[in-house]
C-alpha positions in Angstrom: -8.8 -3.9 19.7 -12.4 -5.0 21.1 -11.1 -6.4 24.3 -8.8 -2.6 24.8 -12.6 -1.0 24.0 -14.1 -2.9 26.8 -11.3 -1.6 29.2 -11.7 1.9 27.5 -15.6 2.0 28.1 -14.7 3.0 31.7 -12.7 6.0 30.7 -14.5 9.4 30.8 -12.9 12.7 30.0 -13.2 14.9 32.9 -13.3 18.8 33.2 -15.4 21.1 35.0 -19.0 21.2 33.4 -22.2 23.3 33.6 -25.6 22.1 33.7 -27.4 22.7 30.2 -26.6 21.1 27.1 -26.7 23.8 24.1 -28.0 22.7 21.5 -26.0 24.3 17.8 -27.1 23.6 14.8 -24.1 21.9 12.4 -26.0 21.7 9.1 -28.4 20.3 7.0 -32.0 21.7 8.6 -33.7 23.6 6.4 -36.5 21.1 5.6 -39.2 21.1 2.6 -42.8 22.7 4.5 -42.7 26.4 4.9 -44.1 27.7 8.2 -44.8 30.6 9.5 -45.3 30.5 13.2 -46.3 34.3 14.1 -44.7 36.1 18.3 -47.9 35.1 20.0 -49.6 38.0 21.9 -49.3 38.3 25.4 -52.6 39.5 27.7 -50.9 39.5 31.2 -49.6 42.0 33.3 -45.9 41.3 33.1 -44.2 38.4 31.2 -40.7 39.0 33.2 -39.1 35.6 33.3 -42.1 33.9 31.5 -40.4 31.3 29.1 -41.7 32.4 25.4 -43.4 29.4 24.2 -43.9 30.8 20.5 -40.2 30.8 20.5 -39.5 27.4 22.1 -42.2 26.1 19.2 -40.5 27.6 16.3 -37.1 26.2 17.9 -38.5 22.6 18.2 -39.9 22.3 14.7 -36.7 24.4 13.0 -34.3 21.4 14.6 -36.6 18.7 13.6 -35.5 19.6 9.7 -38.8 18.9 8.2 -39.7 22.8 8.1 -38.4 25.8 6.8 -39.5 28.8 9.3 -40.0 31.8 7.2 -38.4 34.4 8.7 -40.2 37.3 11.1 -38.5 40.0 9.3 -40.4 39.2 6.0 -43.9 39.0 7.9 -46.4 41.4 6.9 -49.0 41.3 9.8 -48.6 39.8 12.7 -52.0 38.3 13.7 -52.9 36.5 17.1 -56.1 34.6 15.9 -57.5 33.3 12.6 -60.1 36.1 12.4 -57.4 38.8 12.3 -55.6 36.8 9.0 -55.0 37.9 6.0 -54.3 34.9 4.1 -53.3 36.3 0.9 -50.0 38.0 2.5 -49.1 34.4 3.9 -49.1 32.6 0.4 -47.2 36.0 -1.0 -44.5 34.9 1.3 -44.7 31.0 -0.1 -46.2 29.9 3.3 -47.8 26.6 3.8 -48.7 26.6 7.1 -49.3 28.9 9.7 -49.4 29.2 13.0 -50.9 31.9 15.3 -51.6 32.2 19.1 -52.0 34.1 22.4 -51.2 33.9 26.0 -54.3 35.0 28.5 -54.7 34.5 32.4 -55.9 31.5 33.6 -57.8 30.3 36.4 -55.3 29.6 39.9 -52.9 31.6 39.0 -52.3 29.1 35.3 -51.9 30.6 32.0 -54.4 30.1 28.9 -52.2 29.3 26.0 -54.5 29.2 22.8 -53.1 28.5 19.3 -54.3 27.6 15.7 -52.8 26.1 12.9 -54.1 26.5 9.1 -53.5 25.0 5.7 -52.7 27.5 2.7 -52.8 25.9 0.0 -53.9 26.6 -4.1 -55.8 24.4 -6.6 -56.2 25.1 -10.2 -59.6 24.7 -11.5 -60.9 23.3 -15.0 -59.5 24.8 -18.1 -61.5 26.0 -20.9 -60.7 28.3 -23.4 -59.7 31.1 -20.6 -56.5 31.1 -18.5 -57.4 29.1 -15.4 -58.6 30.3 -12.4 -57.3 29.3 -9.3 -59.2 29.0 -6.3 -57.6 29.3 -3.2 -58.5 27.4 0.1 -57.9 27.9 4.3 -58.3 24.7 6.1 -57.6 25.3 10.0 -55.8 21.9 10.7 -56.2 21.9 14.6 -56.9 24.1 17.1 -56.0 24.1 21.2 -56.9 26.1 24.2 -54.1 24.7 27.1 -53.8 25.4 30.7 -50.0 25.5 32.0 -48.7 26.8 35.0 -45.2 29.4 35.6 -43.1 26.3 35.4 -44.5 24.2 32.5 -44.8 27.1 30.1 -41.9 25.3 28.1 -42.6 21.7 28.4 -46.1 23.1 26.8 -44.5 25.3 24.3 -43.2 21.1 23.6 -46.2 19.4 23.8 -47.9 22.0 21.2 -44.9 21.5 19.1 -46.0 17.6 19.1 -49.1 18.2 17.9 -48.2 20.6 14.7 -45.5 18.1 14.0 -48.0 15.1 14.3 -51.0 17.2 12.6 -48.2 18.2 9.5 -46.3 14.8 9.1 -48.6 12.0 10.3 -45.7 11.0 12.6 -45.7 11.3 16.4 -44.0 14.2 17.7 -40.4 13.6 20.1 -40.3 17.4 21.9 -41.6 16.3 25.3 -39.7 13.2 25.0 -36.1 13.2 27.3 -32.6 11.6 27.3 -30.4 10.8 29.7 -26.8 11.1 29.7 -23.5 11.1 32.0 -21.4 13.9 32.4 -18.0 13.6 34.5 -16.1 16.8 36.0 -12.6 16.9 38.2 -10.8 19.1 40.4 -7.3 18.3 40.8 -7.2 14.1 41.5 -10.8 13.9 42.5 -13.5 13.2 39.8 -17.2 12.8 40.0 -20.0 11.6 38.1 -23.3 12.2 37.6 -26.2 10.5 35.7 -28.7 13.3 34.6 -31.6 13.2 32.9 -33.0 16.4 30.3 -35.6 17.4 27.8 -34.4 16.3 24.0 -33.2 19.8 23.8 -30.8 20.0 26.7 -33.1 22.1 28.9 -34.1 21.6 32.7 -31.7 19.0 33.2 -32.0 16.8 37.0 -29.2 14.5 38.5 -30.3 10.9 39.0 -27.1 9.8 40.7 -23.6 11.2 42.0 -21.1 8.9 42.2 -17.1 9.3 42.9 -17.0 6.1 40.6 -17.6 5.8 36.9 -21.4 4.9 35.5 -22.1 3.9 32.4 -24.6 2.3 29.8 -28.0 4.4 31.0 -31.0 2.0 29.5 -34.5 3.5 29.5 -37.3 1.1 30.7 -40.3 0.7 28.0 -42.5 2.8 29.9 -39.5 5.6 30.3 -40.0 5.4 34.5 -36.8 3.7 35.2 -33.0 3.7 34.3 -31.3 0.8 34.5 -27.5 1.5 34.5 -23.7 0.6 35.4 -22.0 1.7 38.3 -18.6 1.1 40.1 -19.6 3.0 43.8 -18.5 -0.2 45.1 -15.4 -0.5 43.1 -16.6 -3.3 41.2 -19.3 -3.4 38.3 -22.6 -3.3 39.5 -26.0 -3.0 37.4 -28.8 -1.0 39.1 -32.5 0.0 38.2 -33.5 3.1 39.4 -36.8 5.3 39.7 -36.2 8.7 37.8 -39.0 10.0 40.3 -38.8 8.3 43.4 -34.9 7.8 43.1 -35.8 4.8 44.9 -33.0 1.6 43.5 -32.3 -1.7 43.1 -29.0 -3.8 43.1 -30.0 -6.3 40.1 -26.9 -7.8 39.0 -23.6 -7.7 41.2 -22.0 -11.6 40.3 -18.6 -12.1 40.0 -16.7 -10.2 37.8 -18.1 -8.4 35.1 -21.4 -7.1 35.3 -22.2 -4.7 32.4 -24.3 -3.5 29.5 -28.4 -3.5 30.5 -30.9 -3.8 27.9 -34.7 -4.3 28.8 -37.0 -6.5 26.8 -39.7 -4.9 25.3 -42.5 -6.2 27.6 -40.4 -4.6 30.9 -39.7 -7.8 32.5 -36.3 -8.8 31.6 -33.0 -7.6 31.2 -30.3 -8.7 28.9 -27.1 -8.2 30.6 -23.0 -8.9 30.0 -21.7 -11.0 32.4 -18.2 -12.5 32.9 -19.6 -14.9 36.0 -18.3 -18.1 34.6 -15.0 -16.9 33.3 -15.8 -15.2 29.7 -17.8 -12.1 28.7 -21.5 -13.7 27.8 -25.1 -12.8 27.1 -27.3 -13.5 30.1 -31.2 -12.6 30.3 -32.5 -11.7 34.1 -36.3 -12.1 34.9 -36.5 -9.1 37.2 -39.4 -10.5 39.3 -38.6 -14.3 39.6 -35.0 -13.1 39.4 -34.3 -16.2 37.4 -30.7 -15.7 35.2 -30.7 -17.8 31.9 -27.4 -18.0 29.9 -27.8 -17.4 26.0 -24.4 -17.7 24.8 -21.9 -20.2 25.2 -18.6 -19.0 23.1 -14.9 -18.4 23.7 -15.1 -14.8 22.1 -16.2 -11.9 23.4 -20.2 -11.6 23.2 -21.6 -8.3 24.7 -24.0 -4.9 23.8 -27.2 -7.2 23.9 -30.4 -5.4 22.4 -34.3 -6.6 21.8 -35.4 -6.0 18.9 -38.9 -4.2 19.1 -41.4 -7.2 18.9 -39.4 -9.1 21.6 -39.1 -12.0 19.8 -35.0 -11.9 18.8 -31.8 -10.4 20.6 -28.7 -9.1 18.6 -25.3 -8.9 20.3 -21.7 -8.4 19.9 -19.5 -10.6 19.2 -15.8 -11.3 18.0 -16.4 -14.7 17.1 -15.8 -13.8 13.4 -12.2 -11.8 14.1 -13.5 -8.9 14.9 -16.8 -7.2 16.5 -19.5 -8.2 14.6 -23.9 -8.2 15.4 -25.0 -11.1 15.6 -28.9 -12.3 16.1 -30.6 -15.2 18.1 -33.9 -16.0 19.1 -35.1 -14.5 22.3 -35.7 -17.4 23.9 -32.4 -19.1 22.7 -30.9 -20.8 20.2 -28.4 -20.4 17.4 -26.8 -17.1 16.7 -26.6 -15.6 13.1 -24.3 -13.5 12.1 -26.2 -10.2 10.5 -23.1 -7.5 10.0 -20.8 -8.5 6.5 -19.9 -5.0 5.4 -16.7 -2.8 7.8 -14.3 -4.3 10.1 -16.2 -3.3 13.1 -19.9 -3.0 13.8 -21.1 -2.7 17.6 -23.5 -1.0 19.7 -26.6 -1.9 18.3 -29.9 0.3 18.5 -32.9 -1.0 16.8 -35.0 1.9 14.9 -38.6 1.8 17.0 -40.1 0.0 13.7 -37.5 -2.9 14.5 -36.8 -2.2 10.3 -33.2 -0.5 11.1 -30.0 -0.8 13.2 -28.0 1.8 14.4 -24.6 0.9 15.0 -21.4 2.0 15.4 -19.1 1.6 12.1 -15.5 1.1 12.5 -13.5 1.7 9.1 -9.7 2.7 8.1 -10.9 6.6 8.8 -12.4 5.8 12.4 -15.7 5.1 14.5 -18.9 6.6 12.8 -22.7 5.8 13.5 -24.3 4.3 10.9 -27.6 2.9 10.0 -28.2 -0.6 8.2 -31.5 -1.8 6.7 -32.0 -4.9 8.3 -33.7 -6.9 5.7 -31.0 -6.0 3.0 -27.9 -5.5 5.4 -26.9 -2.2 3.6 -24.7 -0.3 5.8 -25.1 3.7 5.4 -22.4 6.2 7.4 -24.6 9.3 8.8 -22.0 10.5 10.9 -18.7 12.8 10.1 -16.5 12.6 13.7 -13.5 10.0 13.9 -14.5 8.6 17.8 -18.4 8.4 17.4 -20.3 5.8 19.7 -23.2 4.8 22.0 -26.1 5.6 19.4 -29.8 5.7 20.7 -32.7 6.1 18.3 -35.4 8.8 18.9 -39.0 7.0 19.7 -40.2 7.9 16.6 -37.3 6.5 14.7 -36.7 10.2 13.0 -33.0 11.3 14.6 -30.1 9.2 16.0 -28.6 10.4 19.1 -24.9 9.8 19.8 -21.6 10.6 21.7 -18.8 12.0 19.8 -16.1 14.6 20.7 -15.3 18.1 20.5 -12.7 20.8 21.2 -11.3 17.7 23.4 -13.8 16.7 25.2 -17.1 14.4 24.6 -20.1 15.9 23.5 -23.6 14.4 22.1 -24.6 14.9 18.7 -28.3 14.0 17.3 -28.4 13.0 13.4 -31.3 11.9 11.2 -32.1 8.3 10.0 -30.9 9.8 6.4 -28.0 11.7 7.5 -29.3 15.5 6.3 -30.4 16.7 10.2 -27.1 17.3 12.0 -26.8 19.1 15.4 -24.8 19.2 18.4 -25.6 19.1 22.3 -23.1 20.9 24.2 -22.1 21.5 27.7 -19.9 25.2 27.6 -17.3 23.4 29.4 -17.0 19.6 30.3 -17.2 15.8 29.2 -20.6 14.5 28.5 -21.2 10.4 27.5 -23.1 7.4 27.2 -26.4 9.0 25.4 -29.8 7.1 26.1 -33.1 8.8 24.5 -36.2 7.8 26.7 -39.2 5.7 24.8 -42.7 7.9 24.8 -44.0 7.9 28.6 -47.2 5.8 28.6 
């Protein structure tokens, strides 16, 4: 069955496909921290086709599932700046947090986004023989003034939802992060192909490459400025690093036979790749500047789907070695492999979790193909996904959702899921196949 998966990996579904991924909601993402984030006022002469960055904010932290938005309906003011709060009428409605804000002309033609976020919180004081009295507290949390132009208003609206999300949890915000993806459309016998590259929520999506040919495996670079991918424009495997600004590209591996699954080292220097040069499917690592290829494995099985893990110093594979795909670990510099994967009859794809603590992986029971996460230092293997054909999971740079390819009404579509399996949601085009789901690292 592994080696019919390896043929299969070239096989996209193809109908005609629009541009943006939708993002729907399939359950589980009302999360514990009640918000409310209040329609920020608008001081400018007309806000026709002006993206509403209040809205885009109160998206973005309703589909992380750490928030529960109270809803607008229930408000009972609707203030633009801390000085025009009542505070009482927040905690009435149970809120914890609150956000207000307003949108004012800028200099050049910009806009002046300026927003606050408070703390409502209670604390009971000392008790003595009198019911206790409960003194109540407003801490503002953090507060911005930001210049965006026409064009950024949403990838602002994004970055201010990182900072409420960081300033709230403590963990680094994911909204103005991207992923790439490949979608494939046909008319009649002719297909095509296109590598594209969105935000995390599906919006302002840009093609990378067009091909006639399939392309596969999409691997961010550490610093998010360059793909490294698969691509049969020349009716062969090739793997190619690519600029995502310049477009600018490089033929890195094009040996004979296979050449297939890129996975950058954590240091940007190398790539671990799948080759098939000498005859079997093997592990290779590539120094991309002394161009130096290094062979890691040496097995009559299948060993492919090479990954770093975070601190660079080990890399797990695939491998059927066992009977059937299994991970396996070796040192990054060589050396004998370990078998890590005990529990399912198929484990493959592996993703570390940015903390190098978890794997995601693809989980292959008598039901079907699900993502699953395993804690690495107690192998414990836990299903988070509910299709029958999931595959190609990518973790979220801060570790908090899974990103996947599954399918849907006949056709493949991404799905995101928490580490825990509670966040669920679905990234959709309205008509067409998309595939091979890579979520960029934070840009440094």
């Amino acid at each position: 069955m592994f080696k019919k998966a390896l043929l299969l990996m070239c096989c996209i579904m193809s109908q005609p496909a629009l541009a943006v991924l939708d993002i729907e909601i399939s359950g589980g993402v009302v999360g514990d921290h009640p918000i409310a984030i209040v329609p920020f006022a608008w001081d400018v002469k007309s806000r026709a086709g002006l993206e509403d960055v209040s809205k885009v904010l109160a998206t973005d932290l309703k589909r992380s599932g750490r928030f529960e938005l109270i809803p607008e309906k229930k408000f009972l003011e609707f203030p633009h700046h801390g000085d025009e709060v009542d505070f009482q009428n927040w905690r009435s409605l149970g809120a914890e947090s609150l956000v207000v804000g307003r949108v004012r002309p800028g200099s050049n033609g910009q806009y002046l986004i300026e927003f606050q976020l408070f703390d409502i919180f209670k604390r009971a004081q000392a008790q003595d023989a009198g019911p206790v009295e409960v003194e109540y507290k407003v801490k503002q949390i953090i507060g911005y003034s930001l210049s965006s132009t026409r064009q950024d208003l949403r990838r602002t609206a994004h970055h201010m939802s990182d900072l409420i999300y960081e300033a709230l949890t403590g963990e680094k915000g994911i909204f103005t992060t991207r992923i790439a993806y490949v979608t494939a459309t046909s008319k009649g016998k002719q297909k095509k192909y296109q590598l594209r590259i969105a935000d995390m929520d599906g919006q302002k999506p840009f093609t990378v490459l067009k091909s006639s040919q399939p392309i596969m495996s999409p691997a961010w670079s550490p610093d998010a400025r360059k793909l490294a991918y698969v691509s049969f424009e020349k009716k062969k495997s090739q793997v190619y690093v690519q600029d995502v600004l310049t477009g600018t590209r490089q033929l890195i591996a094009s040996y004979k036979g296979v050449n297939s699954a890129p996975a950058w080292s954590p240091d940007g220097n190398k790539l671990a790749l799948t080759l098939s040069r000498a005859g079997n499917l093997e592990i290779y690592t590539l120094d991309l500047t002394s161009r130096l290829l290094k062979r890691m494995t040496r097995n009559s099985a299948i060993d492919t789907e090479a990954a770093w893990s975070p601190d660079g110093k080990s890399i797990v594979f695939v491998s059927d070695r066992s009977g059937r795909p299994q991970v396996y670990r070796m040192p990054a510099n060589g050396g004998r492999a370990e078998r890590m994967t005990f529990q399912g009859k198929y484990n493959a794809r592996p993703s570390f979790s940015p903390d190098g603590k978890s794997m995601a992986l693809v989980h292959g029971t008598s039901r079907g193909y699900y993502i699953a996460i395993m804690d690495i230092a107690s192998g414990v293997i836990n299903v988070v996904s509910d299709g029958r054909l999931d595959e190609s999971p990518s973790f979220a740079p801060n570790g908090s959702l899974v990103l996947y390819a599954t399918s849907g009404a006949r056709r493949g579509i991404l799905s995101a899921v928490s580490a825990d399996g509670k966040v669920k949601q679905r990234l959709v085009l309205q008509q067409g196949d998309v595939r091979e789901p890579a979520w960029a690292p934070f840009r440094k």
